[in-house]
PASEBA-1860 file (N, C-alpha, C; in nm, 3 decimals):
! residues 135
1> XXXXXXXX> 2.046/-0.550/0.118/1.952/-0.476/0.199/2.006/-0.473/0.343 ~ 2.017/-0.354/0.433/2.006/-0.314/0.552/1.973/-0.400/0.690 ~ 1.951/-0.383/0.748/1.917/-0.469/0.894/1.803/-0.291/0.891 ~ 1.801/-0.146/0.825/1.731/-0.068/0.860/1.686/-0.096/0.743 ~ 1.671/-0.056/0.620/1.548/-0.125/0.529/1.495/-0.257/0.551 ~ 1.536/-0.393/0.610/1.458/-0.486/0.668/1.338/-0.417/0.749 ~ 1.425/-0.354/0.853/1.306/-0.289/0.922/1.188/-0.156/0.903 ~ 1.235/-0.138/0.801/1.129/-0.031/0.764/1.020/-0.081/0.663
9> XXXXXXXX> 1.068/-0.203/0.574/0.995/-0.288/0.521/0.900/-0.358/0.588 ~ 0.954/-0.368/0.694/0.832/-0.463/0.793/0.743/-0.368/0.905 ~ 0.787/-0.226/0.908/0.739/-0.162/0.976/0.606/-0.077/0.881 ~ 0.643/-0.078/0.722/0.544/-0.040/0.626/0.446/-0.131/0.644 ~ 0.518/-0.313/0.621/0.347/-0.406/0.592/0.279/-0.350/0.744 ~ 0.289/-0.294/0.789/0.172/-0.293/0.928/0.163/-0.144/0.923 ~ 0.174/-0.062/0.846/0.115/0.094/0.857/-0.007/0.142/0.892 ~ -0.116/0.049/0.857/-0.262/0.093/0.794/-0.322/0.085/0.965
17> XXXXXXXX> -0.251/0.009/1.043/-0.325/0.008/1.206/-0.215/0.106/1.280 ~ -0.320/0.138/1.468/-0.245/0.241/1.506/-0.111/0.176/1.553 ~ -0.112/0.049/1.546/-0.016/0.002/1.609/0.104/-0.014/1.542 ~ 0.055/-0.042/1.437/0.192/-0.016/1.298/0.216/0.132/1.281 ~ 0.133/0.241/1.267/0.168/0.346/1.278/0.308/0.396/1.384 ~ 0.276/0.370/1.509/0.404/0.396/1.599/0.477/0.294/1.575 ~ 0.496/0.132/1.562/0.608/0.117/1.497/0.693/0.167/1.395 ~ 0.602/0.204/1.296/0.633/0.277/1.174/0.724/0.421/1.199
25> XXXXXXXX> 0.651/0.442/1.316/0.724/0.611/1.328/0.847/0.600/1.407 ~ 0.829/0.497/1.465/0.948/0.506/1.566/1.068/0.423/1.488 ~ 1.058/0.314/1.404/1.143/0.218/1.300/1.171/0.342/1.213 ~ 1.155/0.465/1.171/1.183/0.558/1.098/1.260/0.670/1.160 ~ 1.232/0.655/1.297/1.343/0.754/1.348/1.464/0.728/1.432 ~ 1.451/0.541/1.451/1.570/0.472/1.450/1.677/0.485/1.312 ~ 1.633/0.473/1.219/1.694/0.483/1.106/1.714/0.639/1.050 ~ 1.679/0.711/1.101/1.708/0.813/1.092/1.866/0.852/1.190
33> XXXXXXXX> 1.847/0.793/1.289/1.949/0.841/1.396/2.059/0.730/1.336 ~ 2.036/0.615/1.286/2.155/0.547/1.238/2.240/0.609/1.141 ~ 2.140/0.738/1.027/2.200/0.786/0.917/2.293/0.874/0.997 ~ 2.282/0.925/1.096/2.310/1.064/1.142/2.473/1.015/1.184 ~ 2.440/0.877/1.280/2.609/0.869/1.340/2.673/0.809/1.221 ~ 2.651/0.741/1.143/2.706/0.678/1.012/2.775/0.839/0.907 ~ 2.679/0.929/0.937/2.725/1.023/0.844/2.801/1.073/0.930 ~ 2.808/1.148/1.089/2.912/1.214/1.131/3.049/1.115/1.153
41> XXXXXXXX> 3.062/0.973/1.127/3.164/0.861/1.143/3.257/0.897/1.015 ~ 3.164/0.912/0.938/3.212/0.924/0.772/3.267/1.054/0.737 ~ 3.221/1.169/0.800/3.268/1.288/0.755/3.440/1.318/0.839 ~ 3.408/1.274/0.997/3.547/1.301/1.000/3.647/1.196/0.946 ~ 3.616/1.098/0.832/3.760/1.060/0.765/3.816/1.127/0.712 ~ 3.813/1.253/0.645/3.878/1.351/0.613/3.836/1.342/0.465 ~ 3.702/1.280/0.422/3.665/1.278/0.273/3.642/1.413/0.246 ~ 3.676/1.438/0.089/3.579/1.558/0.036/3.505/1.595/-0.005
49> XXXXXXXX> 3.437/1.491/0.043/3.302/1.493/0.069/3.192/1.524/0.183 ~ 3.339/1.633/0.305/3.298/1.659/0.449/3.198/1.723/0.446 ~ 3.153/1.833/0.343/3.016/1.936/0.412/2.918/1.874/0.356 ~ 2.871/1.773/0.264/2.794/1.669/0.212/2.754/1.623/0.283 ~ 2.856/1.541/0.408/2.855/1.422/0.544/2.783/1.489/0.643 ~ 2.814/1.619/0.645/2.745/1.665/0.725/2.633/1.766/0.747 ~ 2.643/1.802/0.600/2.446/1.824/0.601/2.333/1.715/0.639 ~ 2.453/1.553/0.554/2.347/1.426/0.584/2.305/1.418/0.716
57> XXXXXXXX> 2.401/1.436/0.847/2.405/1.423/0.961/2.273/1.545/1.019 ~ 2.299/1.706/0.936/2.178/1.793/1.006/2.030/1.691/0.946 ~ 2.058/1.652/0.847/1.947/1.620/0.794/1.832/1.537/0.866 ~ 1.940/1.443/0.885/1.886/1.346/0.992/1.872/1.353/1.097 ~ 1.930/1.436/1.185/1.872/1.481/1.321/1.723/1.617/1.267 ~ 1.716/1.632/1.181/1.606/1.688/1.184/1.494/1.627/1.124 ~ 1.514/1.504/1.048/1.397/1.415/1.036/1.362/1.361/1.130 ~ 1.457/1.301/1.212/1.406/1.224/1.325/1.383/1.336/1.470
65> XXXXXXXX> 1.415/1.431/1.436/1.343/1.523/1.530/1.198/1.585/1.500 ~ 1.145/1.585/1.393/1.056/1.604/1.312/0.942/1.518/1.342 ~ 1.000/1.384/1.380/0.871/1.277/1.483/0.881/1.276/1.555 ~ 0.916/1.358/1.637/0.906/1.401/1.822/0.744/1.361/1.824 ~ 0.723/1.513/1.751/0.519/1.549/1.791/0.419/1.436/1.721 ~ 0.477/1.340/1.659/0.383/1.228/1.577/0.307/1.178/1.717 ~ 0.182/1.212/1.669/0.062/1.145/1.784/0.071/1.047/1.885 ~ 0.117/0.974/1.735/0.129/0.779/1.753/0.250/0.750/1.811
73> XXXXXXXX> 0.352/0.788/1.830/0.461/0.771/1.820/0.507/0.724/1.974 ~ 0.581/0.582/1.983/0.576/0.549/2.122/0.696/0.616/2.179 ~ 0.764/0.680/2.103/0.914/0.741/2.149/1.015/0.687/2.216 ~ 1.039/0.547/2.147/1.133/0.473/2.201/1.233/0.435/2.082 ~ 1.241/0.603/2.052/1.333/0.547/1.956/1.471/0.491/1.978 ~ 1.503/0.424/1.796/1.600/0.370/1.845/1.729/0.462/1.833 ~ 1.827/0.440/1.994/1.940/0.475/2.007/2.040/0.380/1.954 ~ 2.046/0.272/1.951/2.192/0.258/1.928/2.173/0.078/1.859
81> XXXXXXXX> 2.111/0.098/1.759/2.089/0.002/1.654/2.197/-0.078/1.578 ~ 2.194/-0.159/1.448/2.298/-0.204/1.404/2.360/-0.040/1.293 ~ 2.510/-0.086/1.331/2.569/0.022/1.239/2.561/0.023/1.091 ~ 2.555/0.150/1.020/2.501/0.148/0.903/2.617/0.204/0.816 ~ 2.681/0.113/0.695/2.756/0.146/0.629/2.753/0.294/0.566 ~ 2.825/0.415/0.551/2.808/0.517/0.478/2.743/0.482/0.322 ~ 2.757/0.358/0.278/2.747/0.333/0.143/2.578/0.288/0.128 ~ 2.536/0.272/0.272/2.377/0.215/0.232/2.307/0.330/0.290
89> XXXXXXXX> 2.372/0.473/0.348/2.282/0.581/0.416/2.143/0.629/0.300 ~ 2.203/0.596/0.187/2.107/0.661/0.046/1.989/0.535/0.007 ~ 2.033/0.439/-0.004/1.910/0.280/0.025/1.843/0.320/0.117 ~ 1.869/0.323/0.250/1.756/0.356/0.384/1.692/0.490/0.365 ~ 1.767/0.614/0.318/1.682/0.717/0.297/1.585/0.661/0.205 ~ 1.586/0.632/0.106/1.478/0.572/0.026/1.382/0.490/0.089 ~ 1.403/0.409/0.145/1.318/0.347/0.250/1.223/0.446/0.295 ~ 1.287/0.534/0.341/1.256/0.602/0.481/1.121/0.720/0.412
97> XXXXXXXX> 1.173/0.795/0.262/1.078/0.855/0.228/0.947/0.765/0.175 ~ 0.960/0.636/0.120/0.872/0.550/0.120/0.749/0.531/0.237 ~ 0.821/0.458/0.305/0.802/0.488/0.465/0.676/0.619/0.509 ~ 0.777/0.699/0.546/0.693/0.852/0.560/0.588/0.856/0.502 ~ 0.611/0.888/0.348/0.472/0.873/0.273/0.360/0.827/0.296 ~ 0.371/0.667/0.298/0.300/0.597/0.317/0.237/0.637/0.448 ~ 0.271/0.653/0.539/0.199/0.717/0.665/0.110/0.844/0.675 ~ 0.185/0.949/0.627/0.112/1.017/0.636/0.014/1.037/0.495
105> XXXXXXXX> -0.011/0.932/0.426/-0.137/0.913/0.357/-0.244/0.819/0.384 ~ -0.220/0.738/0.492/-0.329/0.674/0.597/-0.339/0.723/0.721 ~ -0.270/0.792/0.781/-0.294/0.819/0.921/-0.445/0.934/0.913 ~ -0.492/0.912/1.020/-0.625/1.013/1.053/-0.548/1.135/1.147 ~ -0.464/1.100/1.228/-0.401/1.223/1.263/-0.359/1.359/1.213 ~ -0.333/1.464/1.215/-0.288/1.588/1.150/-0.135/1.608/1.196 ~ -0.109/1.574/1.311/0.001/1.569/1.390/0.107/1.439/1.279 ~ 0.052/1.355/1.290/0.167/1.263/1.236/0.181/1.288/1.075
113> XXXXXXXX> 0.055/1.296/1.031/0.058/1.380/0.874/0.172/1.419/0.827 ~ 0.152/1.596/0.948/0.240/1.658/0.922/0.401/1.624/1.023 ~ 0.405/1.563/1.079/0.575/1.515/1.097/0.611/1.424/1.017 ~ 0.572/1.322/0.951/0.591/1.261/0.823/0.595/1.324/0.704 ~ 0.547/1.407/0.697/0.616/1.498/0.576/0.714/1.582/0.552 ~ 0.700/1.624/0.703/0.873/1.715/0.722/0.935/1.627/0.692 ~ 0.921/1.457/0.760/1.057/1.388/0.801/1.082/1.336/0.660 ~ 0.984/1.308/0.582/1.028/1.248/0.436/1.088/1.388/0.354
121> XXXXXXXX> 1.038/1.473/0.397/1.148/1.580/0.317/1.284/1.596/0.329 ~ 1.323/1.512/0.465/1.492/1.541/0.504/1.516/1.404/0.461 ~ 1.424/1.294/0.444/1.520/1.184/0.380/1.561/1.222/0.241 ~ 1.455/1.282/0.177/1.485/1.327/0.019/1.554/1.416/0.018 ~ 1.607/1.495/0.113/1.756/1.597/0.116/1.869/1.519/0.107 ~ 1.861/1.394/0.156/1.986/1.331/0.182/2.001/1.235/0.093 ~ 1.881/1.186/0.038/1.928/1.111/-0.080/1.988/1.184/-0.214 ~ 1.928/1.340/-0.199/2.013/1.400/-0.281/2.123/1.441/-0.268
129> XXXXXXX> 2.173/1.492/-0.106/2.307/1.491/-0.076/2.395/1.345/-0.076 ~ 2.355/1.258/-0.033/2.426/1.118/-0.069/2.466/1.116/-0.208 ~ 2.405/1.167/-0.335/2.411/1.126/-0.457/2.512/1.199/-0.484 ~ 2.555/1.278/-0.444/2.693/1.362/-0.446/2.838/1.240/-0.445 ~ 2.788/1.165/-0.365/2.895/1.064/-0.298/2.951/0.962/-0.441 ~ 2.795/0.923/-0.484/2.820/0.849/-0.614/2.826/0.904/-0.743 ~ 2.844/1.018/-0.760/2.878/1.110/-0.912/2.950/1.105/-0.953
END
């Protein structure tokens, strides 16, 4: 497990308050921005697996741009976290749509609702583009 699924694990047990909520949102778009430089690190090795690497990379700047407008959200996300192996980007997406979910099926907001559902839709893009990696 991750140093970013650690943290999204611990940012889930506290979802149900507002205060776990913006941890929650903001521990999700740290890990979002970790997928993003991990995937553009990975694509220019010259794998052929480059336009894969770097859909992962749109992907993830658009999940974690996707919780800009979250209500709750203290917007401190994280920039420059522990580095994330290319090989665990598909573990943390999983996390991450977990994550999402779970939020926007307790939050009272409409705002975070709906940016948690965009944003779990681009983790589940990338866990399907990651799965490319392991075929």
């Amino acid at each position: 497990m991750t140093d970013y699924e650690d943290l999204l694990a611990s940012a889930a047990s506290g979802v149900p308050g507002q205060g776990g909520m913006a941890m929650a949102i903001d521990a999700a778009a740290g890990a979002f921005e970790a997928i993003r430089r991990s995937a553009d690190a990975h694509a220019g090795t010259g794998t052929e697996l480059f336009a894969a690497w770097m859909m992962t990379a749109a992907e993830a700047a658009d999940g974690r741009d996707a919780l800009t407008p979250a209500a709750t959200a203290q917007h401190a996300f994280l920039r420059s976290g522990p580095r994330l192996a290319p090989g665990r980007a598909g573990g943390v997406a999983r996390a991450l749509t977990r994550l999402l979910r779970a939020i926007a099926d307790h939050t009272s907001h409409p705002a975070d609702a709906t940016a948690c559902q965009r944003a779990a839709a681009c983790a589940e893009r990338i866990q399907e583009l990651l799965a490319q990696d392991t075929a």
